[in-house]
Residue, then its C-alpha position, 0 to 999 in steps of 0.5 A: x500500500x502507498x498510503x492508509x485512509x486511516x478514517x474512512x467510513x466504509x459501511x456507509x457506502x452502498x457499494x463498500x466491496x467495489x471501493x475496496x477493491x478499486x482502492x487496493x488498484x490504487x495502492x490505498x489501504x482502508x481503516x474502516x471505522x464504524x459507528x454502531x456493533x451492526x454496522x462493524x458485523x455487517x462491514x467486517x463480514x461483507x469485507x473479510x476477504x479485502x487485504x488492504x481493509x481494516x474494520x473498526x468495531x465503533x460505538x459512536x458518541x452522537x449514537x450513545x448521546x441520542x440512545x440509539x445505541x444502548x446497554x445492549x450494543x455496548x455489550x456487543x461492542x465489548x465482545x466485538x473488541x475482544x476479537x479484533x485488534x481494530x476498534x473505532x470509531x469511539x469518543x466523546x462529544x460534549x458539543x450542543x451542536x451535536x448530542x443532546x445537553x447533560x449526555x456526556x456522563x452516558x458517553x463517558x461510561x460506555x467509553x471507559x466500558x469500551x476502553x477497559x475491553x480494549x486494554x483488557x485484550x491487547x497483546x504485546x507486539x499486537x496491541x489494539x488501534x484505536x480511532x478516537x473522536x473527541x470534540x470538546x472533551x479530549x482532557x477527559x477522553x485522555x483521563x479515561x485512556x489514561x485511567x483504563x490502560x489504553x495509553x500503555x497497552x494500546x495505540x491510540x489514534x486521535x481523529x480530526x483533532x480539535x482540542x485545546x493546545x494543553x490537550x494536544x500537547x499532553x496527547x503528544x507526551x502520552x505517545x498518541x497519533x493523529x490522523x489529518x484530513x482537508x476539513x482539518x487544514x481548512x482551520x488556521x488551528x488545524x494547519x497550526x497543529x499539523x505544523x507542530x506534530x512530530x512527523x512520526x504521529x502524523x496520519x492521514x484520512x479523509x471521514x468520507x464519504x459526507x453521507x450515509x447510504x451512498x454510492x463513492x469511488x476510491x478515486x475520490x478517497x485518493x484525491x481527498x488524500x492527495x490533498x491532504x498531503x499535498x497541503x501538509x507538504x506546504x505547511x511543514x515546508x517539506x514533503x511528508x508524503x514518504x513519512x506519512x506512508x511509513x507511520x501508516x505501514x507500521x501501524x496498519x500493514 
């Protein structure tokens, strides 16, 4: 593979299996994360024989905020971990714009449940990678990955950051990665951040596609991710485009 998607929303796509393979023609490997215990079964099943395709078992905040997922689907979710090393998309969300007020001691719980499952179950030299969202509540996502052994025992990849410097910094000194995508570098925080990244955290993705129940191409994914080290290339003054392929090996292949 020349580079990783390393956030890509497969199972929303209707046609997942022709992405899948029409990427891997074009040197791409996918890490597709998911949103709910269905949609992680129903991806890993329909794309168990694609080489350059990773699933995520996900439990997402907004579906945890909301109550479309509930006690049972967490449970799902933990059995789901213990038998992938690939998990994500999980977080937390603490804005109004997304998830119902007073919702984040909801989220809070099934992501430590979550967390515990996946530090329980990882094994050295094949530790669990995590696709984490956080969207105003990194300080206590990292308290969780903190508290639940994640941050040691596991290799955690935070989505689209858009945390607070204090929090990017801490996230940096406890090993964690970071994937970027064009939305990211569309904010003068997003291009600050990428700027001061260490080289060897940097990921790239693409969160597509911008819907759910929809027909895409790996074509688009590519030109999103052309993009994006294209922009990254500029930001950093150098072309990153050969260190961003070999974070992504080392993590995915």
């Amino acid at each position: 593979m020349s580079v990783w998607d390393a956030h890509v929303h497969l199972d929303f796509m209707r046609n997942a299996p022709d992405v899948a393979r029409e990427a891997a023609e074009l040197g791409l490997g996918l890490f597709g994360v998911t949103v709910t215990p269905d949609g992680y079964e129903l991806a890993a099943e329909l794309l168990k024989d694609e080489p350059n395709v990773h699933i995520g078992v996900g439990l997402h905040p907004w579906w945890v905020a909301d109550g479309r997922c509930g006690s049972v689907d967490i449970t799902r979710v933990v059995e789901d971990v213990r038998n992938t090393r690939y998990v994500g998309e999980i977080g937390l969300d603490a804005s109004p714009k997304h998830v119902p007020e007073g919702s984040l001691d909801l989220q809070a719980a099934a992501f430590e449940t979550v967390c515990i499952a996946c530090a329980d179950s990882s094994c050295v030299g094949e530790p669990k990678i995590l696709s984490l969202h956080s969207v105003q509540a990194a300080d206590l996502m990292l308290d969780i990955l903190e508290r639940t052994g994640c941050l040691d025992r596991c290799r955690c990849v935070f989505h689209w950051f858009t945390g607070s410097g204090l929090a990017l910094n801490r996230a940096v000194k406890a090993g964690c990665l970071f994937s970027v995508n064009e939305m990211m570098l569309n904010t003068r925080r997003g291009r600050e951040y990428a700027r001061q990244l260490p080289a060897d955290r940097l990921l790239v993705e693409t969160d597509l596609p911008p819907g759910q129940d929809v027909m895409f191409s790996a074509r688009e994914i590519a030109d999103s991710l052309n993009r994006t080290l294209e922009k990254l290339s500029v930001i950093r003054g150098a072309d990153i485009r050969s260190v961003i392929r070999d974070n992504s090996l080392r993590l995915f292949a």
